[in-house]
MARBAZA-185828 format. One record per residue: z negated, y negated, x of N, C-alpha, C in turn. Coordinates in pm, whole numbers, plus 50000, padded with zeros to 5 digits. Atoms other than C-alpha are relative to their C-alpha. Layout:
BEGIN
ZYXZYXZYX...
***
This chain:
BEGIN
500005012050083500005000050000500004987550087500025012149872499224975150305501085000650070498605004049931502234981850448501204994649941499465005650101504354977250129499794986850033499875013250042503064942850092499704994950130499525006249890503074934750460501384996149986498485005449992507094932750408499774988849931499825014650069506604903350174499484989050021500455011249947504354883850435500724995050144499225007249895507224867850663499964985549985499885012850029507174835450759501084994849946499175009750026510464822350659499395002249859500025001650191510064836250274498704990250005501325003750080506214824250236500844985750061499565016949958507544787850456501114998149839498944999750093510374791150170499224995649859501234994850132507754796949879499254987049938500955010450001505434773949969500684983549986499415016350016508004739950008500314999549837499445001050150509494749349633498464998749936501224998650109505724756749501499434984349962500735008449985503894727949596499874990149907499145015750083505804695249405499485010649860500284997650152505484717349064499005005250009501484999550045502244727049146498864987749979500345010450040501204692349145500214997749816499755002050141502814689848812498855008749890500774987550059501094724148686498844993449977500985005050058497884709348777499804989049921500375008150107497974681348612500014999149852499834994750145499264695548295498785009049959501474993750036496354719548287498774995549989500845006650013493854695248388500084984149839499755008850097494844672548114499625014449834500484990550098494604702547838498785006649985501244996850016491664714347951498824988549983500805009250027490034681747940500064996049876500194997950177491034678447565499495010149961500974989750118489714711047450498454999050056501584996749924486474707947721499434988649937500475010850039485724672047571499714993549871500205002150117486804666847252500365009449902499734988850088487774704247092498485012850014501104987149977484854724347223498754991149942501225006849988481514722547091499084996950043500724993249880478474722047231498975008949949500434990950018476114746947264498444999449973500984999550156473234757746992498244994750100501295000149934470514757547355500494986650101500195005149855471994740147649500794984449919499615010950013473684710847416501754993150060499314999649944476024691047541500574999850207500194998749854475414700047921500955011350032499114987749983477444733147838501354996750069498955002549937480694713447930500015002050160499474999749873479884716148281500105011650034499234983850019480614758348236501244994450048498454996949939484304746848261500384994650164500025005949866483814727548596499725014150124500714992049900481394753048730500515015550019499264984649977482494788348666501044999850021498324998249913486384787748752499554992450106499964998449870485004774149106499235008450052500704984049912482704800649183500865009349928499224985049958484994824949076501194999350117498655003849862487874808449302499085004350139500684999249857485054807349589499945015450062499854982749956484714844349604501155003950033498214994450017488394852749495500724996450153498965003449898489994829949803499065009450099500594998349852486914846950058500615014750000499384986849992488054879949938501445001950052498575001649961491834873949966499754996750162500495002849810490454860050365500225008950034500354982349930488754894250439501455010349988499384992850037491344915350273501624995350144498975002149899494274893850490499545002650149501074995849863491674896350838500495017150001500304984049940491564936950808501965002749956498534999250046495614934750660500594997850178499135002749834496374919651046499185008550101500424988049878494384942251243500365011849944500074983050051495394973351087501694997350038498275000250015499544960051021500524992850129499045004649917499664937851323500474987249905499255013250050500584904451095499924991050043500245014849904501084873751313499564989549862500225013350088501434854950999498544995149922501644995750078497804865650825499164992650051501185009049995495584842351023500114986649960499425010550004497314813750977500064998949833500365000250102497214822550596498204995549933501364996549941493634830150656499494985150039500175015649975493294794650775500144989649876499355010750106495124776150505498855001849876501124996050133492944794950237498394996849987500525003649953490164784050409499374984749894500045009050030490154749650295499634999849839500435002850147490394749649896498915010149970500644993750020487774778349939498614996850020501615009749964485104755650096500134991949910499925010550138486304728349824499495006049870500084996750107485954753749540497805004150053501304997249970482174765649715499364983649970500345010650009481394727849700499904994949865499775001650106482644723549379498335006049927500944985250081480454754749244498344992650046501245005049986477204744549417499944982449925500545015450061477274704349294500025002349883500144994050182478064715248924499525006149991500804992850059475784740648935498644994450032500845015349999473244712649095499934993549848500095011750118473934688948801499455004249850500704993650117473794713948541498965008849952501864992349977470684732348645498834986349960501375008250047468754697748639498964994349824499675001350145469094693148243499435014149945499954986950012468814730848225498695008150016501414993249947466364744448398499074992450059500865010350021464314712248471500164998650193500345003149852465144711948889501644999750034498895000449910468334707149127500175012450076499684992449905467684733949351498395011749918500834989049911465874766149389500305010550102500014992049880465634789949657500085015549977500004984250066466704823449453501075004450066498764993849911469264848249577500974995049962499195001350074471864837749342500754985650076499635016149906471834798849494499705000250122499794997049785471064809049862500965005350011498854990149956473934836249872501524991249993498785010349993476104806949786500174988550064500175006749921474944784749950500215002950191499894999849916475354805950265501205006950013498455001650013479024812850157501104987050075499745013949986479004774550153500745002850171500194995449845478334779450557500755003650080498244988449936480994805850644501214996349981498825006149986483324784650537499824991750076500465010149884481894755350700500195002350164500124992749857481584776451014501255003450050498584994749931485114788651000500864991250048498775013649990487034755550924499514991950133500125010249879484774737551247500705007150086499364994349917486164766851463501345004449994498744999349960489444767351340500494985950009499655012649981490104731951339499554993350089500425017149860488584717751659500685007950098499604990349911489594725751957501555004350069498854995649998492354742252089500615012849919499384988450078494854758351851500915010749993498344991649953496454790851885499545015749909500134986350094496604824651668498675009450107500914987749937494654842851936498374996449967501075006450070491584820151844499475005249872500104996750160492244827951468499625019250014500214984849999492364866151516498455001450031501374999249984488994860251656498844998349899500235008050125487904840951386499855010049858499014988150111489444872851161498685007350037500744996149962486694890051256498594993349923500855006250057483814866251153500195003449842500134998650174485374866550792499585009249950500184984450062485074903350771499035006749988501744997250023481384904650850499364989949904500555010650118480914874750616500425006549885499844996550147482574892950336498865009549924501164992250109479094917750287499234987849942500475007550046477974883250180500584999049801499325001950144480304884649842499275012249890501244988850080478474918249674498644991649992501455004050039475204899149704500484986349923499555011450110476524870349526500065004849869499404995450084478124889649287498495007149906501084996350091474964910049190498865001150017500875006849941472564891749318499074994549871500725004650134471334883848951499435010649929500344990650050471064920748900498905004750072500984995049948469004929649158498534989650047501345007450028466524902449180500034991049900500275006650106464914881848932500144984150068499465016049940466484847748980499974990949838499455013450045466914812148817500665001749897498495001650068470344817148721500085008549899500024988350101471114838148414501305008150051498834987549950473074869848444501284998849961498384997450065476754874548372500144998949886499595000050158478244864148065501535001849999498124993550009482214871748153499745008250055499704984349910482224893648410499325012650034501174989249990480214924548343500685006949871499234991650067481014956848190499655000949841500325002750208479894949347782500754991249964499295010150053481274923147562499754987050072500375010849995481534887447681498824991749926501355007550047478044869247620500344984849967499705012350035480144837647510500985001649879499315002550145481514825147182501864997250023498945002150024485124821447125501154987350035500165016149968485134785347103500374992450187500225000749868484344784347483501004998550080499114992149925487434801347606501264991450045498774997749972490224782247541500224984450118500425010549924488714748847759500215007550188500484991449903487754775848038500845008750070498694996949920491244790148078500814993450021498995012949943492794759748132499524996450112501045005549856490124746948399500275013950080499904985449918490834784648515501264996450058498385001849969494594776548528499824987450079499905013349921494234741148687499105005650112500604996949886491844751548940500745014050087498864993049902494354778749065501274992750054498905011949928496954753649106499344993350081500215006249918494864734949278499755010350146500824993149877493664762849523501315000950079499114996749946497364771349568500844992550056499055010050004499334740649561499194997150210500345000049837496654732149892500185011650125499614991549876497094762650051501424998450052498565004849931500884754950051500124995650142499695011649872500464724350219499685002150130500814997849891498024734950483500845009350050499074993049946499944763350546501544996550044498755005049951503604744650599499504990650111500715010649909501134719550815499865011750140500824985849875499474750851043501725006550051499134991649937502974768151033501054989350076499275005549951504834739251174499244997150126501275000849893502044730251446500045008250049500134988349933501964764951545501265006750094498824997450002505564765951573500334988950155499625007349894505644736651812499355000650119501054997049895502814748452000500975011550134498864989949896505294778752107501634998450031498605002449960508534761552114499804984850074500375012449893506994730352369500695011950144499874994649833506474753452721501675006849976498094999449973510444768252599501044990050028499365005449983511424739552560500154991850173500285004549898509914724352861500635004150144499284986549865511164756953107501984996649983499164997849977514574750052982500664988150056499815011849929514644712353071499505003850146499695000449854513434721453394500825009050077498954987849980516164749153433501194987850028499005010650025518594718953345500134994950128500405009849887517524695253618500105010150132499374994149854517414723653919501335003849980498634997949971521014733653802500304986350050499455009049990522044698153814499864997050136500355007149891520314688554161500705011350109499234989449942522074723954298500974997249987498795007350054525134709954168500114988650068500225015049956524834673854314499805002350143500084994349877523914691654661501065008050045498384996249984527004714854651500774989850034499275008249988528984688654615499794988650101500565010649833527524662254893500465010150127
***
């Protein structure tokens, strides 16, 4: 199966992919963020306990699910290039990077804002908001070491590595509400019974679902046509450089012949 969908990670197609995506993913999001802000504002109601504080559900849950989703897609690309050999995978791995610390940022301040109303504090110190909070981190940690510095895939491969021991961090997130008694309340989508939410809820919550994937993707584009052009010039400088000075000793061998 990893090798299958290794064929469909070449740079020209994804460079190809990514210039057409981008421009109508701008569009996308904004069309989604505009629909979901009519049904999240003035079609949804609010709710019978938490009032109208419930609106910040559509903010908060589609970025912690993105935050996981992009760290997983990380790991999964990390063990995809050490196993297949994919030059292109860190450099993905990089790009994804970015809207994945944005969406962790996201997730912790909205879940800040709407805890204080909620549960009467900003912060506590339960597994649920530490495990994300030290998600937060691993991204933090990755983007200072892939972005300072000197840049070159062999770095990133290194880097590939870190993600893959950070990913036993995503299971404790995930059921981190099951196994200790926390703060946060347990699962209301994603768990194996009926959804623990009304109807009403949904159709605000898949729009903010849909706009917040455009946004994750539309940036990875960019970052990625940014990283793959940078990377590109990084290894076509010293060619270019060797062949200008190839130039110049023909010429001065030439110019000496002739004298």
């Amino acid at each position: 199966m990893i090798r299958r969908m290794a064929c469909f990670f070449r740079p020209r197609s994804l460079e190809k992919g990514a210039r057409y995506f981008w421009p109508c993913g701008f569009v996308i999001t904004f069309f989604c963020f505009g629909i979901a802000s009519y049904y999240g504002l003035v079609h949804s109601p609010s709710d019978y306990q938490q009032g109208e504080m419930v609106r910040f559900l559509y903010l908060h849950v589609p970025a912690s699910w993105f935050a996981l989703a992009i760290y997983t897609l990380m790991a999964f690309l990390s063990v995809t290039h050490y196993i297949e050999k994919l030059s292109v995978a860190p450099i993905i791995v990089k790009s994804l990077a970015v809207p994945g610390a944005l969406m962790t940022g996201i997730s912790l301040l909205t879940g800040s804002l709407w805890g204080k109303p909620v549960w009467g504090t900003y912060w506590v110190w339960d597994a649920r908001l530490t495990s994300m909070l030290i998600l937060f981190f691993i991204y933090l940690g990755y983007l200072s070491m892939a972005y300072t510095g000197q840049a070159n895939v062999k770095r990133l491969q290194r880097l590939g590595i870190l993600v893959i021991v950070g990913f036993i961090n995503i299971p404790i997130i995930k059921w981190s509400v099951d196994f200790w008694f926390t703060l946060h309340q347990p699962p209301s989508l994603m768990r194996l019974a009926k959804p623990a939410i009304d109807s009403a809820f949904w159709p605000p919550l898949l729009w903010m679902t849909g706009a917040y994937a455009c946004v994750a993707m539309t940036l990875t584009a960019l970052v990625f046509l940014t990283q793959l052009r940078h990377y590109r010039q990084k290894v076509e400088a010293p060619s270019s450089r060797a062949l200008t000075t190839t130039d110049r000793e023909t010429e001065n061998c030439m110019s000496k012949r002739a004298a």
